[in-house]
PDB file with one MODEL, atoms N, CA, C and O in Angstrom:
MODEL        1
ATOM      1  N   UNK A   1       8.093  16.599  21.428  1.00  0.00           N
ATOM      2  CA  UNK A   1       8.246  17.507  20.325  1.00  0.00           C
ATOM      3  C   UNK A   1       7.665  16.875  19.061  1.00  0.00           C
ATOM      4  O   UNK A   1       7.798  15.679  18.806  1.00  0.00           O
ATOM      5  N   UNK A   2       6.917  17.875  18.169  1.00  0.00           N
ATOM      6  CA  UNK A   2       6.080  17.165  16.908  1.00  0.00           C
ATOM      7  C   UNK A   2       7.089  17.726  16.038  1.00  0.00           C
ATOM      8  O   UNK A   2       7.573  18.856  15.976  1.00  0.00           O
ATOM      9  N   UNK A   3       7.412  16.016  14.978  1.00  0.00           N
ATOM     10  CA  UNK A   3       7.959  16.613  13.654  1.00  0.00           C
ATOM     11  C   UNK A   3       6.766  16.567  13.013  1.00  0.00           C
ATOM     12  O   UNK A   3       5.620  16.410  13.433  1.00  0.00           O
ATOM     13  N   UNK A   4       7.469  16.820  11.314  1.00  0.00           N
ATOM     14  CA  UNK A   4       6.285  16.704  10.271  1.00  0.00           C
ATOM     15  C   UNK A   4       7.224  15.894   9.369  1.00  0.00           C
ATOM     16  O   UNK A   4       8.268  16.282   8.845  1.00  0.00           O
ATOM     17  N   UNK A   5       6.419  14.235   9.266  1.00  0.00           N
ATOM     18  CA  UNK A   5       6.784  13.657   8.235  1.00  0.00           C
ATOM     19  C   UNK A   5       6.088  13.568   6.615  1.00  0.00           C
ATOM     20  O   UNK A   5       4.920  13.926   6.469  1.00  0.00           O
ATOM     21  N   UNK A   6       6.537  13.289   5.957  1.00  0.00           N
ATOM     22  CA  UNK A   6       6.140  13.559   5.002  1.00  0.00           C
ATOM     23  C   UNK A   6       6.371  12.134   3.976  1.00  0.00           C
ATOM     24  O   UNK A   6       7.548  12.131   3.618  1.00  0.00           O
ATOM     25  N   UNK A   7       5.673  11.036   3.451  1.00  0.00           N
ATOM     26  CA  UNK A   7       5.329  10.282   2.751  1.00  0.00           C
ATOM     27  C   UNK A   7       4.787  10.118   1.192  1.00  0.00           C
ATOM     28  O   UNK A   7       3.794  10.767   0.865  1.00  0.00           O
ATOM     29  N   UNK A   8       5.452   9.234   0.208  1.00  0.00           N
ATOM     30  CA  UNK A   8       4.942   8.601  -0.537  1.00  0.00           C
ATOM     31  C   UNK A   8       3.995   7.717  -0.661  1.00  0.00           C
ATOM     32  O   UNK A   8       4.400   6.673  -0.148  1.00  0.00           O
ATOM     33  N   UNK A   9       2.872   7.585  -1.104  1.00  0.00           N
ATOM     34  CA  UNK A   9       2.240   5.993  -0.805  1.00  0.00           C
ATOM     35  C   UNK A   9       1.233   5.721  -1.743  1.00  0.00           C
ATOM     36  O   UNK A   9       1.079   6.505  -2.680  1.00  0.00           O
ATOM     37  N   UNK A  10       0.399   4.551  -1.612  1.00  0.00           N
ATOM     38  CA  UNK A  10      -0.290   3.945  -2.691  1.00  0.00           C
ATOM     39  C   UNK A  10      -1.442   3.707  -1.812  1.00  0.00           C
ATOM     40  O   UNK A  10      -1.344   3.073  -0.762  1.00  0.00           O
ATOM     41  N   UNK A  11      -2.709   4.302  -2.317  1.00  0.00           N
ATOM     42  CA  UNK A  11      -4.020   3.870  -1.559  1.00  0.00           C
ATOM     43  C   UNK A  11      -4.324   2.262  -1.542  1.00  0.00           C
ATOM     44  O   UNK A  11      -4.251   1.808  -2.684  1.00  0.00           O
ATOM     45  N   UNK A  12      -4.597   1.426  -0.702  1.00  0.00           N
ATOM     46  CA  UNK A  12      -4.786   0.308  -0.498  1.00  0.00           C
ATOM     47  C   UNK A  12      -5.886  -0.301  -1.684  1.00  0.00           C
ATOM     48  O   UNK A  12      -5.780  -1.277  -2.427  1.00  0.00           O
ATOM     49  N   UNK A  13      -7.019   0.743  -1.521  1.00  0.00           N
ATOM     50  CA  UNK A  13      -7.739   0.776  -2.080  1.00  0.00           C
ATOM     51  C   UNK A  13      -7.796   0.374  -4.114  1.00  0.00           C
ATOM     52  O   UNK A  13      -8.358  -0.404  -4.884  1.00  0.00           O
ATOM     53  N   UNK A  14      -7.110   1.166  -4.136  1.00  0.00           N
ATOM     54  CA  UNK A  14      -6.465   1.430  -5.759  1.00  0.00           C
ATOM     55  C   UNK A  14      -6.033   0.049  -5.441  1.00  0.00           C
ATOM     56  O   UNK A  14      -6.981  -0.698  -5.684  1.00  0.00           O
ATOM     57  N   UNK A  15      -5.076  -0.567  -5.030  1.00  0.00           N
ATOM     58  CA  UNK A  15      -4.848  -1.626  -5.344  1.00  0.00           C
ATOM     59  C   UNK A  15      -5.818  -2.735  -4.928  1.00  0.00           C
ATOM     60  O   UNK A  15      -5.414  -3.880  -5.130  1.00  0.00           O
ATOM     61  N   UNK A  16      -6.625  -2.637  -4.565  1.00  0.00           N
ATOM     62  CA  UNK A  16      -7.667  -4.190  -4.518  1.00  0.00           C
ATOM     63  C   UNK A  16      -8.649  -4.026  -5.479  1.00  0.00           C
ATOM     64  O   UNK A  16      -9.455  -4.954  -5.551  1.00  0.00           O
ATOM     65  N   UNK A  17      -8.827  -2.912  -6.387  1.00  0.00           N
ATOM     66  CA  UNK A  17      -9.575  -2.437  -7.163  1.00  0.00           C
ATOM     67  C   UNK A  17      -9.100  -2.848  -8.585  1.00  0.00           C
ATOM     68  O   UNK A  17     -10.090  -2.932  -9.311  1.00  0.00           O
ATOM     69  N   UNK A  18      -7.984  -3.127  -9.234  1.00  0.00           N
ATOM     70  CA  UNK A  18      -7.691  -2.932 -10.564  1.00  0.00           C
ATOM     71  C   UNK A  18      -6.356  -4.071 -10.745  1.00  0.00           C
ATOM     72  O   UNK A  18      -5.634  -4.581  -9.888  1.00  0.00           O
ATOM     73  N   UNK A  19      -6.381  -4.227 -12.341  1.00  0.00           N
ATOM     74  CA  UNK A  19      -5.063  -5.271 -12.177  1.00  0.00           C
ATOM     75  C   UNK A  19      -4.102  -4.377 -13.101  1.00  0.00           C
ATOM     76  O   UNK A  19      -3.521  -4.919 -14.042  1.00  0.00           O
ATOM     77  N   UNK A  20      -3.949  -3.146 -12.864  1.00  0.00           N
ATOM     78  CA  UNK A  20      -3.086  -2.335 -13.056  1.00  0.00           C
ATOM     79  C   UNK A  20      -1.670  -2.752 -12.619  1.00  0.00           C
ATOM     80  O   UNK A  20      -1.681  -3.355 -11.546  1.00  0.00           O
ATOM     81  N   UNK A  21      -0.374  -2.576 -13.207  1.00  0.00           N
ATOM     82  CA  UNK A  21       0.969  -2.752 -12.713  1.00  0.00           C
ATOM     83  C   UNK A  21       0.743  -1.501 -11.403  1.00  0.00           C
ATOM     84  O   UNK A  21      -0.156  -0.675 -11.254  1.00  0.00           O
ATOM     85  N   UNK A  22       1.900  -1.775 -10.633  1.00  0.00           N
ATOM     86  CA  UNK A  22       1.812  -0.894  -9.596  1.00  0.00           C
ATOM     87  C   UNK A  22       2.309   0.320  -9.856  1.00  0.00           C
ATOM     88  O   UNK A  22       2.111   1.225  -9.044  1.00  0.00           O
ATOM     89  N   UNK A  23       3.118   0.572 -11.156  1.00  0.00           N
ATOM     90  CA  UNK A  23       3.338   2.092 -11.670  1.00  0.00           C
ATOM     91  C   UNK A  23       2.868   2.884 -12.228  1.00  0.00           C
ATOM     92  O   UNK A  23       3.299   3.990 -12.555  1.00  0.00           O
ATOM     93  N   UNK A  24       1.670   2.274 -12.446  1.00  0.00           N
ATOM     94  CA  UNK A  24       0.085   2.831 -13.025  1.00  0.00           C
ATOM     95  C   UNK A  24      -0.623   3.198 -12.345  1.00  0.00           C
ATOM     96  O   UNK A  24      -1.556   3.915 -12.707  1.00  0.00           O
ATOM     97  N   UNK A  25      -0.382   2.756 -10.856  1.00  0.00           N
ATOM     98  CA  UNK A  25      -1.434   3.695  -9.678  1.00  0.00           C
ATOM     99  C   UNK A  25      -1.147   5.289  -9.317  1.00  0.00           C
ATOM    100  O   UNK A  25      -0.017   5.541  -8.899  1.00  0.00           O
ATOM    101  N   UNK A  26      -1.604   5.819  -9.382  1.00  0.00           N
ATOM    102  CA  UNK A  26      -1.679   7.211  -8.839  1.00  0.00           C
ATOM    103  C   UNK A  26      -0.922   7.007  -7.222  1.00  0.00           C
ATOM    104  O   UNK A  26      -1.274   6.189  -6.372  1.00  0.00           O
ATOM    105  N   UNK A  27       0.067   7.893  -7.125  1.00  0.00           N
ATOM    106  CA  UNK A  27       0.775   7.898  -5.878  1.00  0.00           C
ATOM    107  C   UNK A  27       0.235   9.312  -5.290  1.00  0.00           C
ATOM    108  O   UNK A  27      -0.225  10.325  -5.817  1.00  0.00           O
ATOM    109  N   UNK A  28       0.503   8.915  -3.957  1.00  0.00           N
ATOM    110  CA  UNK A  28      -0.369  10.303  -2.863  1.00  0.00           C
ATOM    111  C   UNK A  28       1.036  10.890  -2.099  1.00  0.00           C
ATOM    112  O   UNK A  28       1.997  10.179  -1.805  1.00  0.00           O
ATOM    113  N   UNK A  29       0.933  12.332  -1.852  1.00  0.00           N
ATOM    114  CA  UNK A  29       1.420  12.761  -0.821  1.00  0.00           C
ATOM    115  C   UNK A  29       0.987  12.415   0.536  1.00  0.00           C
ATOM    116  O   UNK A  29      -0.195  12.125   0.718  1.00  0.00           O
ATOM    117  N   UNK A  30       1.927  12.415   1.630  1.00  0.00           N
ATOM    118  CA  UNK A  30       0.910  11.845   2.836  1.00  0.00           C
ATOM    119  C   UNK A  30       2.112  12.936   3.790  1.00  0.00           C
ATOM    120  O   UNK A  30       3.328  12.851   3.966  1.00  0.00           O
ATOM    121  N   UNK A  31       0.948  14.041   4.301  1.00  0.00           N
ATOM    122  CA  UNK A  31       1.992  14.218   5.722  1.00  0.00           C
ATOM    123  C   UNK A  31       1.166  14.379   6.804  1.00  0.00           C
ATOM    124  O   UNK A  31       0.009  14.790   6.893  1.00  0.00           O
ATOM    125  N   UNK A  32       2.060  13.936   7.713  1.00  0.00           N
ATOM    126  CA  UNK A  32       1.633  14.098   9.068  1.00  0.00           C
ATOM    127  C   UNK A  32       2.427  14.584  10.241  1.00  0.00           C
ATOM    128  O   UNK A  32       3.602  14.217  10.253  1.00  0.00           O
ATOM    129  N   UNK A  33       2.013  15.346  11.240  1.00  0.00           N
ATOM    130  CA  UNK A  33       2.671  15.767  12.233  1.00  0.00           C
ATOM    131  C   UNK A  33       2.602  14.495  13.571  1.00  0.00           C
ATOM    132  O   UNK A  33       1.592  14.460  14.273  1.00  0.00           O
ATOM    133  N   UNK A  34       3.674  13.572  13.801  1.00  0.00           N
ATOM    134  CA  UNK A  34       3.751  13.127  15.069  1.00  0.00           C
ATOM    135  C   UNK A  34       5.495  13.160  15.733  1.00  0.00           C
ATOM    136  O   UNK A  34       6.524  13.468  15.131  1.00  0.00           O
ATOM    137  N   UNK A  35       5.335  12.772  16.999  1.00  0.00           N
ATOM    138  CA  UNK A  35       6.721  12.348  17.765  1.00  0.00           C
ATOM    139  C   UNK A  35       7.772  11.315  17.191  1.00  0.00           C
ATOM    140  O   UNK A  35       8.931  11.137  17.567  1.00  0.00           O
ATOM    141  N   UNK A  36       7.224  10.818  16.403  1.00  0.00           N
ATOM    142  CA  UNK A  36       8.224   9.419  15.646  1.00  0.00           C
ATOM    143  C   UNK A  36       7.733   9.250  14.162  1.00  0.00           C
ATOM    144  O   UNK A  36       6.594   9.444  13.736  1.00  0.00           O
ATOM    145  N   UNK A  37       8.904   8.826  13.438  1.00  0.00           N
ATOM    146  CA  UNK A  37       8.211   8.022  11.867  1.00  0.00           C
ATOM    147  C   UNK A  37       7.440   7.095  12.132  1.00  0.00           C
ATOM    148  O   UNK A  37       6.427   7.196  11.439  1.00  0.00           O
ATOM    149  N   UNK A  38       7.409   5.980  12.996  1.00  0.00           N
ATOM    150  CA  UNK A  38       6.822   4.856  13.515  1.00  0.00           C
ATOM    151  C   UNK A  38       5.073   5.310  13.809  1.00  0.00           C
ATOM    152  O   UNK A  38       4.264   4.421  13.544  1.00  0.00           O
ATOM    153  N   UNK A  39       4.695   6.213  14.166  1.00  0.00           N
ATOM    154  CA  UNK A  39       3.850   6.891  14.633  1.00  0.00           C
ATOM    155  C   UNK A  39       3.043   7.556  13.259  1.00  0.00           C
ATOM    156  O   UNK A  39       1.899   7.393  12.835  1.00  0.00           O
ATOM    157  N   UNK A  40       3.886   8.158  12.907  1.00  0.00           N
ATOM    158  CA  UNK A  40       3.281   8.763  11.415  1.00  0.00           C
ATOM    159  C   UNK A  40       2.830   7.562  10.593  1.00  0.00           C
ATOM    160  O   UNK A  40       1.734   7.534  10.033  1.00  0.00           O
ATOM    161  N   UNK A  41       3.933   6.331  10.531  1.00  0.00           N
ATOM    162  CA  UNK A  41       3.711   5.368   9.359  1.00  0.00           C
ATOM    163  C   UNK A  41       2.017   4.526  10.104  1.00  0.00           C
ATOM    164  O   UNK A  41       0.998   4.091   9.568  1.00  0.00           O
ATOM    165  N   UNK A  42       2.388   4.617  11.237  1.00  0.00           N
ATOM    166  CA  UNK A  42       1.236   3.866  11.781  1.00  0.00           C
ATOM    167  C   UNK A  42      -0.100   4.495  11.894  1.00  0.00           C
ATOM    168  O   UNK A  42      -1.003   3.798  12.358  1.00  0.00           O
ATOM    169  N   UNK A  43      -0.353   5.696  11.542  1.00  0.00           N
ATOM    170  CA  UNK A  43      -1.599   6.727  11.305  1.00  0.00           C
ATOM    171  C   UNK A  43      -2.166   6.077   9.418  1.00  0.00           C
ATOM    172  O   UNK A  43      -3.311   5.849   9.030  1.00  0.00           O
ATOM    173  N   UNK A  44      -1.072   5.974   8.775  1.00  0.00           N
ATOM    174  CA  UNK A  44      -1.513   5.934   7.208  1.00  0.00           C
ATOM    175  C   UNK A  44      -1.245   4.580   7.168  1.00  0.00           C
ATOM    176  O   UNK A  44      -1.938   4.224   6.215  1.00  0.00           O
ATOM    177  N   UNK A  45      -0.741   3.695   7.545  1.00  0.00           N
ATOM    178  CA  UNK A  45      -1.127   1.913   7.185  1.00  0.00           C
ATOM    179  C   UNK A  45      -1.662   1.515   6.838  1.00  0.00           C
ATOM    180  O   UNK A  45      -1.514   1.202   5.657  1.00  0.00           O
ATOM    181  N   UNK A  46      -3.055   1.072   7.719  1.00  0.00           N
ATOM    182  CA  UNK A  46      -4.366   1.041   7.554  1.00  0.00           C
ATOM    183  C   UNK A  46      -4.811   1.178   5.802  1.00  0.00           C
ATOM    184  O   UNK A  46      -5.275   0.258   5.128  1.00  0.00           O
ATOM    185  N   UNK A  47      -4.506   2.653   5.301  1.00  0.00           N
ATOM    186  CA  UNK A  47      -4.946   2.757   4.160  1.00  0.00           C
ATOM    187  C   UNK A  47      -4.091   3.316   3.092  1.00  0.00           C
ATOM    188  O   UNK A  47      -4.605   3.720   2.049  1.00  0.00           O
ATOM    189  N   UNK A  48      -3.130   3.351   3.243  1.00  0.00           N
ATOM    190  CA  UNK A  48      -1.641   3.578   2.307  1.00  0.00           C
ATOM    191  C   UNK A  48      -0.786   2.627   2.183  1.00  0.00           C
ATOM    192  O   UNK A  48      -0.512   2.194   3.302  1.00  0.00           O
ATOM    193  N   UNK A  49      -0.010   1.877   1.043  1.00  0.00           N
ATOM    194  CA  UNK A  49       1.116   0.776   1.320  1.00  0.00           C
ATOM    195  C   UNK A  49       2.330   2.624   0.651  1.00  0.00           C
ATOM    196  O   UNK A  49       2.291   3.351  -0.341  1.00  0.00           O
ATOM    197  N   UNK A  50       3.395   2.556   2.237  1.00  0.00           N
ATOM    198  CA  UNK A  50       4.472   3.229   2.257  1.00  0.00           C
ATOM    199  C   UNK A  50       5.697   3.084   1.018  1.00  0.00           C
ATOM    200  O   UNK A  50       6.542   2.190   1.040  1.00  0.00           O
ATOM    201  N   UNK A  51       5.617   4.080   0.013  1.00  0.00           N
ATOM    202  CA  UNK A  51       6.962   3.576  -0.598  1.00  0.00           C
ATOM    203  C   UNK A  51       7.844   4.240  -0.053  1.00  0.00           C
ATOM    204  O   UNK A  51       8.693   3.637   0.602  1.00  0.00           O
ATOM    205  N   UNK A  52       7.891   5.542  -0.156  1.00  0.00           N
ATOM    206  CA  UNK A  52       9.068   5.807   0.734  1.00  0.00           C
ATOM    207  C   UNK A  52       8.834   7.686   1.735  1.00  0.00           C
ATOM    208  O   UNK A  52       7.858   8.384   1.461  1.00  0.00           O
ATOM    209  N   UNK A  53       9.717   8.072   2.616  1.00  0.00           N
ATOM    210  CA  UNK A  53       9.079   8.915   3.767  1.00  0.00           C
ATOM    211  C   UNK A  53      10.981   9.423   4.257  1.00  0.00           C
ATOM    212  O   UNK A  53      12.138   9.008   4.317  1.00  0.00           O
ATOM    213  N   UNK A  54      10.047  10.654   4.503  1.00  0.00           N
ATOM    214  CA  UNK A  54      11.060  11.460   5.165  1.00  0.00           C
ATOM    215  C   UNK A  54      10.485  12.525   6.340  1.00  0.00           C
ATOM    216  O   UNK A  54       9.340  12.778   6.714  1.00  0.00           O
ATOM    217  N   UNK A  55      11.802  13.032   6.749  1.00  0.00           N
ATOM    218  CA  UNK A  55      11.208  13.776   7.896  1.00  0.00           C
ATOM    219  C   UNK A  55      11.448  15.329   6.964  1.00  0.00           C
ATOM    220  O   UNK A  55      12.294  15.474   6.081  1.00  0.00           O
ATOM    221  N   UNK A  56      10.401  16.455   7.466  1.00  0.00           N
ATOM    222  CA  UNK A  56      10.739  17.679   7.458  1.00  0.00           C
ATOM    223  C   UNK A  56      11.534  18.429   8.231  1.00  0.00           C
ATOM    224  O   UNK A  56      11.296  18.168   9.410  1.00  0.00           O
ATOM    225  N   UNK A  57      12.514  19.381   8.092  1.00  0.00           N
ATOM    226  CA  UNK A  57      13.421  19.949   9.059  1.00  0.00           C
ATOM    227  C   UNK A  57      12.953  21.582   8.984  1.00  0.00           C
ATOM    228  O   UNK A  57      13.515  22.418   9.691  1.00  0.00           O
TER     229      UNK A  57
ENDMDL
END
């Protein structure tokens, strides 16, 4: 069964780019449809640092 999680996060990017405080970066919506949070968090890693995530009901 697919949920839809739904994420806070910070492009990786933005941060290797600037010596901005980290509350100065532009934060992203991030959702995704998988079987687990583990699964979702592991699709956006790569290029998002996670602040915080929930599931949709």
């Amino acid at each position: 069964m697919l949920y839809t999680f739904l994420f806070k996060g910070i492009a990786r990017r933005d941060l290797s780019n600037t010596r901005k405080s980290i509350d100065e970066l532009p934060t992203y919506t991030l959702r995704k449809q998988a079987e687990s949070e583990q699964q979702a968090r592991a699709f956006f890693a790569p290029f998002y640092v996670i602040l915080e995530g929930g599931l949709v009901c």
